[in-house]
C-alpha positions as CSV (number, residue, x, y, z in Angstrom):
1,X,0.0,0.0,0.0
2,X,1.3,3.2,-0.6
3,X,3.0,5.2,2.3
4,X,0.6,7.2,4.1
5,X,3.4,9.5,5.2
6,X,3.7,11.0,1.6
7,X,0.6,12.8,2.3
8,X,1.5,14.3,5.5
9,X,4.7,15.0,4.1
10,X,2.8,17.2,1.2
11,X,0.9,18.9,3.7
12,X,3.9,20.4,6.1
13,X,6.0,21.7,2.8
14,X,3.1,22.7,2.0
15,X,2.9,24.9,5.1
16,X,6.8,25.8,5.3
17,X,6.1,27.5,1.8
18,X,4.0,29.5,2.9
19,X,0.5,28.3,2.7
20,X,-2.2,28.7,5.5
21,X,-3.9,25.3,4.7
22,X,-3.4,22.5,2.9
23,X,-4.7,19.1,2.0
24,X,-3.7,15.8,0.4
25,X,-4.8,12.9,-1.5
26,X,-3.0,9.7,-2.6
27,X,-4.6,7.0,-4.8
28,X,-3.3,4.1,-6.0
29,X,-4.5,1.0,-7.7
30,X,-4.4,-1.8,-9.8
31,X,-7.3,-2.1,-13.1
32,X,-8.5,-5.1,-14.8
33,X,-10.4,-6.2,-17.7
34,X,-10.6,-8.9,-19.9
35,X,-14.1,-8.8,-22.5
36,X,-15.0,-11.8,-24.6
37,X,-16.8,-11.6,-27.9
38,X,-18.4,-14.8,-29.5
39,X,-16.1,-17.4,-27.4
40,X,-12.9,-14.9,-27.8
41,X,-11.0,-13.0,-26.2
42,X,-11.4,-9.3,-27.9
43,X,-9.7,-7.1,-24.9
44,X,-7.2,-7.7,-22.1
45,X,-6.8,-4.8,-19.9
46,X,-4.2,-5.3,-16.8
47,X,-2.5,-1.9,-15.3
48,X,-1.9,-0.2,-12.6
49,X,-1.2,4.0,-11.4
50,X,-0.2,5.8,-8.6
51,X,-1.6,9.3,-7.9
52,X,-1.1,12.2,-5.6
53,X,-3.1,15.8,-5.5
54,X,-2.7,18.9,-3.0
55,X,-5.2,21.8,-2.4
56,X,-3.3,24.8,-0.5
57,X,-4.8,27.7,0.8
58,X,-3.3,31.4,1.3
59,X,-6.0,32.9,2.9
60,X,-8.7,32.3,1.2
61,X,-7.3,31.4,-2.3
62,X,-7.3,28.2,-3.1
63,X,-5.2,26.8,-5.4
64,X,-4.9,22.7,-7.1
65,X,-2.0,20.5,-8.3
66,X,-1.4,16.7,-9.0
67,X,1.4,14.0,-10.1
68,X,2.2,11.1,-10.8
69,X,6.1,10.9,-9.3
70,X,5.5,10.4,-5.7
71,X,9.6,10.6,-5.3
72,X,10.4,13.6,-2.8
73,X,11.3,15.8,-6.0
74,X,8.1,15.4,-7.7
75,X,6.0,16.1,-4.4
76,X,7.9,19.4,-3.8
77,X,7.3,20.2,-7.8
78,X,3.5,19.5,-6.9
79,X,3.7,21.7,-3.8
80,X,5.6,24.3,-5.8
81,X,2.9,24.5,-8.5
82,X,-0.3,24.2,-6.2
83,X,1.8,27.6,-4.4
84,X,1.7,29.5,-7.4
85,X,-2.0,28.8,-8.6
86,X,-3.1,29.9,-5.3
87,X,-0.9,33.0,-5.6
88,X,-2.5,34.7,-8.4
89,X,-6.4,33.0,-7.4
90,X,-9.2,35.5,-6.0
91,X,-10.4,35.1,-2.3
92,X,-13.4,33.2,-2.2
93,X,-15.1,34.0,1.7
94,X,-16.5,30.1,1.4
95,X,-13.0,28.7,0.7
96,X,-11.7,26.3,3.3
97,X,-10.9,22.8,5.6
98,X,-13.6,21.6,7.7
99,X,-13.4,22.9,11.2
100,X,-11.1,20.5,13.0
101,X,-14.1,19.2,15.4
102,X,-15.5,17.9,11.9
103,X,-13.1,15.2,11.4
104,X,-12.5,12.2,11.7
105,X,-13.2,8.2,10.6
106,X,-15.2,5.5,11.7
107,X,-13.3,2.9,13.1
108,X,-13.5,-0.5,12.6
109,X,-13.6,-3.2,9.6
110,X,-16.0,-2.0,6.9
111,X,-15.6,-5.1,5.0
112,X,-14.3,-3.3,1.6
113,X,-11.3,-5.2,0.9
114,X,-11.3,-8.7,-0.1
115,X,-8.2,-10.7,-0.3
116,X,-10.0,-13.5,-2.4
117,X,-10.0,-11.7,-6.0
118,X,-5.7,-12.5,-5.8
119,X,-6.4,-16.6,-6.1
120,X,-8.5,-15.8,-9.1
121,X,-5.8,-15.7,-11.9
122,X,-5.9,-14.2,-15.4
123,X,-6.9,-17.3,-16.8
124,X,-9.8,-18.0,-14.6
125,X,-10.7,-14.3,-14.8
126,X,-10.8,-15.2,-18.7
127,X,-12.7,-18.0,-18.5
128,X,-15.6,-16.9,-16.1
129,X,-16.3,-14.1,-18.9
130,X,-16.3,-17.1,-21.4
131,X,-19.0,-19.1,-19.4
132,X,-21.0,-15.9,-18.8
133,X,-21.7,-16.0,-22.6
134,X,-21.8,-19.6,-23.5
135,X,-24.7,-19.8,-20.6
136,X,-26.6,-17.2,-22.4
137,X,-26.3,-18.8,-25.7
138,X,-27.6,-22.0,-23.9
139,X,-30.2,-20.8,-22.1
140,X,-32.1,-20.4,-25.4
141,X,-31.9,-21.1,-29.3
142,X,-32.9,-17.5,-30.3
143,X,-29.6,-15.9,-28.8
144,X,-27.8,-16.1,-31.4
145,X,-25.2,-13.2,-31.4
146,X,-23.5,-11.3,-28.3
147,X,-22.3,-8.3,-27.8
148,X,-19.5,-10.1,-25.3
149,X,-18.6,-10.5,-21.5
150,X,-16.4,-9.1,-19.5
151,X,-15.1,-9.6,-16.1
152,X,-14.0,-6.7,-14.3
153,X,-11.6,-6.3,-11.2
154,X,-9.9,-4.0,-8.7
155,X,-7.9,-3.3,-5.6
156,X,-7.5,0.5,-4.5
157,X,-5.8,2.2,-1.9
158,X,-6.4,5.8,-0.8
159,X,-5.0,7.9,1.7
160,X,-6.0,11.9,2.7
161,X,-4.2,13.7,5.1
162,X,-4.7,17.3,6.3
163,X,-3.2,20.6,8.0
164,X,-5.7,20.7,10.6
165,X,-4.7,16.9,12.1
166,X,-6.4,14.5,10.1
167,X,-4.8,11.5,9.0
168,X,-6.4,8.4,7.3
169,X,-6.3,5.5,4.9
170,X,-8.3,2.7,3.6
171,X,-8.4,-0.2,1.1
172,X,-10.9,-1.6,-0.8
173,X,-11.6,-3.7,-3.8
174,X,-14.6,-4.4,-6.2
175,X,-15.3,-6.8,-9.4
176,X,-18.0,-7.8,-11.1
177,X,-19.6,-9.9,-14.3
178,X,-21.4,-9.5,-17.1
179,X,-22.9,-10.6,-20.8
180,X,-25.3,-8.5,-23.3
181,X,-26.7,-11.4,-25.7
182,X,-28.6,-11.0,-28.6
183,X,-31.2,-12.4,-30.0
184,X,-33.0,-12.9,-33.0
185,X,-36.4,-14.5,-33.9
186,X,-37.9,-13.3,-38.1
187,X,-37.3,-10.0,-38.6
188,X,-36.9,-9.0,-34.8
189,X,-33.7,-8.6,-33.0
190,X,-32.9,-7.5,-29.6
191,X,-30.1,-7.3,-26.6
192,X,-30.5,-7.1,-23.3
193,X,-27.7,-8.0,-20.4
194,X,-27.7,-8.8,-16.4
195,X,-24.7,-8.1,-14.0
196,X,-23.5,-8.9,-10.9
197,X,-21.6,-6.7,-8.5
198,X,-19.2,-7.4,-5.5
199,X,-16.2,-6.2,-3.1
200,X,-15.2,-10.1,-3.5
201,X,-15.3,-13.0,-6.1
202,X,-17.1,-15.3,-3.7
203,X,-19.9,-13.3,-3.5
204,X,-20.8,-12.7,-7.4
205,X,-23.6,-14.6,-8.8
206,X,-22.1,-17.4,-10.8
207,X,-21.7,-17.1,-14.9
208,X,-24.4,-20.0,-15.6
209,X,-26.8,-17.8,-13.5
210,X,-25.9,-14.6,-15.1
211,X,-26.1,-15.8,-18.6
212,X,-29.3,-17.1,-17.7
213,X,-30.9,-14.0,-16.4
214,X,-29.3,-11.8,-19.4
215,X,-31.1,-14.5,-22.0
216,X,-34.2,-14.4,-20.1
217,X,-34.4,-10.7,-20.6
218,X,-33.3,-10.6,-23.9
219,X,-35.6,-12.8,-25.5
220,X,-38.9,-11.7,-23.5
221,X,-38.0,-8.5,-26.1
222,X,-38.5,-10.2,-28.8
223,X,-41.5,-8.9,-30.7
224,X,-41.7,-5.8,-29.1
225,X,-44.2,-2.5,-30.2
226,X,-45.5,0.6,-30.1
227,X,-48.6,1.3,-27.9
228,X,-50.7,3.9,-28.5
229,X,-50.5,7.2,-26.7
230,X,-52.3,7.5,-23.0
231,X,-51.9,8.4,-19.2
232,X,-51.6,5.1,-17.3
233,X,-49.3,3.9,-14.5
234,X,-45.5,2.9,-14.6
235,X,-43.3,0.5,-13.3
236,X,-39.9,0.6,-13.0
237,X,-37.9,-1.9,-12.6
238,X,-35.3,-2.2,-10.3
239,X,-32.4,-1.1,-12.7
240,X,-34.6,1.8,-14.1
241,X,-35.7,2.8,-10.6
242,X,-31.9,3.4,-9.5
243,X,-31.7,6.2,-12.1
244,X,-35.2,7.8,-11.0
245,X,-33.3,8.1,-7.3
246,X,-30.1,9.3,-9.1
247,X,-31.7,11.8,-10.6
248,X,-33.0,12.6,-6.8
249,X,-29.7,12.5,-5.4
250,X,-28.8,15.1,-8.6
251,X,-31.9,17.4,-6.9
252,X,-30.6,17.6,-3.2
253,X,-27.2,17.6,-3.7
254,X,-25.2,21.5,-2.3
255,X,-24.2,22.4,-5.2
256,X,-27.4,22.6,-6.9
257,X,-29.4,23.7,-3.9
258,X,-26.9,26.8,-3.8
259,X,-27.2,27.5,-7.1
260,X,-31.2,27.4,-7.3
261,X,-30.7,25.0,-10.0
262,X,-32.7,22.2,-8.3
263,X,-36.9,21.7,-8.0
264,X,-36.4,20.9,-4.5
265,X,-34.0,24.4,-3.6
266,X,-35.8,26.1,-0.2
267,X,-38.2,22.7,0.2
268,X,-36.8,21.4,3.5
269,X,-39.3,20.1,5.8
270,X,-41.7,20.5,3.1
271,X,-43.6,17.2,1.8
272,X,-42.5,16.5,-1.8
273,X,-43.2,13.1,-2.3
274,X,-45.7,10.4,-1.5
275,X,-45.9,8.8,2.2
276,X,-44.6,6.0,1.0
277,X,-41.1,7.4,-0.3
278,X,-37.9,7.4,2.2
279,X,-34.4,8.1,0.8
280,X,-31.5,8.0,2.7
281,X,-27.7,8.3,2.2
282,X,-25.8,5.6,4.4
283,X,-21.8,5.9,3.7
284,X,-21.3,3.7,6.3
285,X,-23.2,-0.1,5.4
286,X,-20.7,-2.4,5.7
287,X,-19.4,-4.3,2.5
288,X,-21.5,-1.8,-0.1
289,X,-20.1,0.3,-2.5
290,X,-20.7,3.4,-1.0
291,X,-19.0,2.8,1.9
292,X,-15.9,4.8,3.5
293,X,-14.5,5.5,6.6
294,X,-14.3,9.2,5.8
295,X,-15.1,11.3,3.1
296,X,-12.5,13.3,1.1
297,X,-12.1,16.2,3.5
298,X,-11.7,13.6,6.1
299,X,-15.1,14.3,7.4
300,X,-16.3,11.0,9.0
301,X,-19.4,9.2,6.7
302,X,-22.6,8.9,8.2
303,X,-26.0,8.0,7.6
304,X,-28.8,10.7,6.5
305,X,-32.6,10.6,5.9
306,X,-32.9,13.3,3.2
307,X,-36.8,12.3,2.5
308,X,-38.9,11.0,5.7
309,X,-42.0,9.2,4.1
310,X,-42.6,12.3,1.8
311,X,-40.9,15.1,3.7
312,X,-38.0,16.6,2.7
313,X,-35.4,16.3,5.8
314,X,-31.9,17.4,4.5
315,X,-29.3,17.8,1.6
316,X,-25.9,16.3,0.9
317,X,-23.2,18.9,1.3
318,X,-20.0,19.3,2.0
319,X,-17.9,22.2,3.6
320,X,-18.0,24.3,1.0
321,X,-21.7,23.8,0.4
322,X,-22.5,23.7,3.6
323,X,-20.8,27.0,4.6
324,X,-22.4,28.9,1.4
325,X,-25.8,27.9,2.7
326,X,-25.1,28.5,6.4
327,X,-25.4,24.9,7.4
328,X,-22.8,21.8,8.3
329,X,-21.8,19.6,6.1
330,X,-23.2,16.1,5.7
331,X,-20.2,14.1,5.1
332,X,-20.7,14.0,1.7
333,X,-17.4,15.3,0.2
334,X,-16.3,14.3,-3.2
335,X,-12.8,14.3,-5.7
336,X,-10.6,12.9,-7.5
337,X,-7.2,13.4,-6.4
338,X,-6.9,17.1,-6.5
339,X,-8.9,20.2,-6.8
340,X,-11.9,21.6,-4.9
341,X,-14.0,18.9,-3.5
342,X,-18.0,18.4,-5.1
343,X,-20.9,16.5,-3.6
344,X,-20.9,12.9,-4.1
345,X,-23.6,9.9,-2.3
346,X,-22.8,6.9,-0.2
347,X,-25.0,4.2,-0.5
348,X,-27.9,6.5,-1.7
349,X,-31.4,4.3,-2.1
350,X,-35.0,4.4,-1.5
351,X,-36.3,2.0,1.1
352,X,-38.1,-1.2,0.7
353,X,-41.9,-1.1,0.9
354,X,-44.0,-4.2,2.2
355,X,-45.4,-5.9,-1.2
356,X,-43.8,-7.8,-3.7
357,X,-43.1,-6.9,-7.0
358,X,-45.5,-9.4,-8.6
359,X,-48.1,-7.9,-6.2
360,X,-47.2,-4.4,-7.7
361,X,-48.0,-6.3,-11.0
362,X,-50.9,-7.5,-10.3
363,X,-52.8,-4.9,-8.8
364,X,-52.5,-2.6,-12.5
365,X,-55.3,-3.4,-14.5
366,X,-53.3,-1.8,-17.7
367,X,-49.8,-0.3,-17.4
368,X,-45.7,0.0,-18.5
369,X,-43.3,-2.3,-17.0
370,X,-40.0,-0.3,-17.9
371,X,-37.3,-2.6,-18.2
372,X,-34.9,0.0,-20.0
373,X,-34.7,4.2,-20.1
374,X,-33.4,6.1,-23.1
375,X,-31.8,9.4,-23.7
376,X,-31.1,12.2,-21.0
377,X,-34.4,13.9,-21.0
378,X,-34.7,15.4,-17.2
379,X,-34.3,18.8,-16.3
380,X,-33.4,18.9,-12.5
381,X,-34.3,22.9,-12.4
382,X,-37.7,22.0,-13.5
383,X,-38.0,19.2,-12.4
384,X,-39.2,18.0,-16.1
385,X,-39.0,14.2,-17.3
386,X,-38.7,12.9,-20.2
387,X,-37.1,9.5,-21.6
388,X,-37.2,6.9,-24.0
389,X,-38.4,3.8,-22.6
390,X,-39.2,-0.5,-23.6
391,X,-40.3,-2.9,-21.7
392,X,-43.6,-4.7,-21.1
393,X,-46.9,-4.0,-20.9
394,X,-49.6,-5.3,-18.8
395,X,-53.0,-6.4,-19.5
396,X,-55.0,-7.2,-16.5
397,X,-52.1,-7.9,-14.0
398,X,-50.0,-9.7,-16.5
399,X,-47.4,-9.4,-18.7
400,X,-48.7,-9.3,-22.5
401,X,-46.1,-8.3,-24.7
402,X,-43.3,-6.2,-25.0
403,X,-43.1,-2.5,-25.7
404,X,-40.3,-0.3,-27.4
405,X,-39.9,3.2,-29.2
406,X,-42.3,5.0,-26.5
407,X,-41.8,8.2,-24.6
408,X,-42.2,8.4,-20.5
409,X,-43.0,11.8,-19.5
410,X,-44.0,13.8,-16.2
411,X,-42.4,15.7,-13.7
412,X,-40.4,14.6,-10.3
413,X,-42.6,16.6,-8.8
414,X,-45.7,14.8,-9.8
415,X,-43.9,11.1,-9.3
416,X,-42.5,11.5,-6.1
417,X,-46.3,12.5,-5.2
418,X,-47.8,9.7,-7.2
419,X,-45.5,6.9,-6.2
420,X,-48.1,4.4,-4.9
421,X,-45.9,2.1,-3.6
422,X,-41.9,0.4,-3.3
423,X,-41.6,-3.1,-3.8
424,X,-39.7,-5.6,-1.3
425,X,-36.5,-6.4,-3.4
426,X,-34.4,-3.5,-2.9
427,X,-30.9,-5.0,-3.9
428,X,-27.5,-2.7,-3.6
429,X,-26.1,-3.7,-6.9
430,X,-23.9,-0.2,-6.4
431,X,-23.8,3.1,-4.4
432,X,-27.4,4.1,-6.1
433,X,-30.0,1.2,-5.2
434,X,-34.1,1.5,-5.3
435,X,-36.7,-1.6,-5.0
436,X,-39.4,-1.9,-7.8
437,X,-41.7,1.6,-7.8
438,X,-45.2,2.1,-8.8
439,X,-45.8,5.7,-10.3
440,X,-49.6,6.1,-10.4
441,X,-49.6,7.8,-13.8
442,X,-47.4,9.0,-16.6
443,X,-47.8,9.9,-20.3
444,X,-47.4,7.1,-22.4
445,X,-46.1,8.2,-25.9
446,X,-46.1,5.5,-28.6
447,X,-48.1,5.3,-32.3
């Protein structure tokens, strides 16, 4: 693991040259890819990089710099060049660390390194992407093409260190496994994939399993059409329903609160959704990929309800955020390895509701299962929504028949209000996570 003391080292030349404040990030870690195509191997990707990046202060000018060489020479070039930026920056009154009583870490084993990905060798690696595919082209005769496979893998290392006594490192890792098939049955042809996400090998879903799922869901396409135009309600699936709460996280986050650039700016303690909606940001579930000891200010993570059963409760902010709206930051610091800090999410989801999703199902008379969202059509000022959509509709609390080239279209004001119920199955599949959600009504647009 890379030497912790590089950081603190960064941060007192930092000082000696003249800066007030000053703060530093190391990252270092090793990548790997291999993707299969039609039983072959199409891409091998095994590399690793080391990083460091230091934010100094003079007063209240702030300036950024970042390098590769982590030898003493190239760390005093990257104090040296952070010094100068700041030099001929304007004061900004916001600009600065978080008070010293802010930091800190949780302690304790947060289960986000696994040692178990280093007895899976590149070979093996290999060879689980190539029985990712070959399940899917068993599962069923109409797959007949693929788009490939790929298994992905990781082990990181990143430490932070700061001029107001913050010190801290952690290590974690992450893979994961997938296939897109395709399939083909007359003059119809259509892909589809499934995934599977882990901070260890032994607890991805195997390749026969995932090549099943991704063949299930390609060839239900099969067939698909338009429906005519009309106001009825929408499911989303669990992988659509993560980017509805994304687009939530994109509505509370500081940056756009400070700005006025979000629909729910001046809301708090305002209801804005249905009583059946409650979002919260956790950075500190054990194992998930949203998890961290501390943010990247050193601010320790935490767990926050940002909507109550319908009522707004808080935003995600950091220092700077926090300060220029006259509040505390929420732990929620975000960066690379240099420059100012943004607002990023732990593990960021909507909580589970009582029925299951076939109950959701059942209970809509005629509706949109949507399986798959198009396009970037929402405007998080507005609060308008727009997307290309497919999936399947329902007749009678059944599937009939699949469903492409249609439009979505309402506001997040008007969904959060007309969600009508979560499903049971909430499943962390990544930082964002959602269960299966009801909206009462949107605008279909098809024929």
């Amino acid at each position: 693991m890379i030497d912790p003391e590089l950081a603190q080292q960064a941060v007192r030349l930092a000082l000696e040259d003249g800066a007030t404040d000053a703060e530093c990030t190391l990252a270092e870690g090793d990548e790997f890819s291999a993707v299969v195509r039609m039983r072959s191997l199409e891409k091998l990707i095994d590399a690793g990089s080391r990083s460091a990046g230091l934010r100094v202060l003079i007063g209240q000018r702030a300036g950024s710099s970042y390098t590769s060489d982590l030898s003493h020479e190239g760390i005093r070039k990257m104090v040296e060049s952070a010094l100068a930026v700041a030099q001929i920056a304007t004061d900004d009154p916001y600009a600065g660390l978080p008070d010293a009583a802010d930091l800190g870490a949780i302690p304790g084993d947060l289960q986000l390194y696994s040692n178990d990905l280093d007895a899976i060798d590149t070979a093996a690696r290999i060879r689980a992407a190539l029985e990712t595919e070959e399940a899917a082209f068993a599962a069923d005769s109409r797959i007949t093409n693929s788009d490939g496979a790929s298994f992905s893998a990781g082990a990181r290392a990143r430490v932070f260190a700061n001029s107001r006594g913050f010190a801290g490192a952690y290590r974690y890792t992450s893979c994961s496994l997938s296939t897109t098939p395709v399939a083909r049955q007359g003059d119809s042809m259509e892909r589809d994939y499934w995934f599977s996400s882990a901070r260890s090998h032994s607890k991805l879903e195997t390749p026969s399993a995932i090549g099943r799922r991704a063949a299930e869901r390609t060839v239900r396409r099969l067939g698909s059409r338009k429906v005519p135009t009309q106001k009825v309600p929408v499911i989303f699936d669990p992988l659509t329903a993560r980017s509805l709460i994304a687009n939530i996280f994109e509505a509370v986050e500081g940056d756009a609160i400070y700005r006025n650039a979000s629909f729910l700016a001046g809301k708090v303690g305002e209801r804005v959704a249905s009583q059946h909606v409650t979002i919260i940001d956790d950075g500190t579930i054990p194992g998930l990929f949203g998890t961290s000891p501390f943010d990247d200010e050193g601010v320790p993570s935490r767990r926050t309800v940002v909507i109550d059963r319908g009522l707004l409760q808080s935003y995600l902010l950091n220092t700077y955020t926090a300060r220029k709206l006259g509040l505390r930051t929420t732990g929620n610091a975000a960066r690379g390895v240099t420059g100012n800090a943004g607002v990023g999410h732990g593990n960021f989801y909507l909580e589970n509701g009582p029925r299951s999703p076939e109950e959701l199902i059942r209970g809509v008379r005629q509706g949109l299962y949507v399986t798959e969202l198009i396009g970037q059509g929402v405007n998080i000022v507005t609060g308008d929504y727009s997307r290309g959509a497919a999936g399947l509709w329902i007749e009678n609390g059944e599937f009939a028949y699949p469903v492409s080239e249609i439009t979505i279209a309402s506001t997040l004001q008007r969904m959060l209000l007309d969600l009508e119920a979560p499903a049971s199955d909430l499943e962390f599949r990544g930082s964002v996570a959602a269960p299966t959600l009801l909206i009462g009504e949107m605008t279909v647009s098809g024929q």
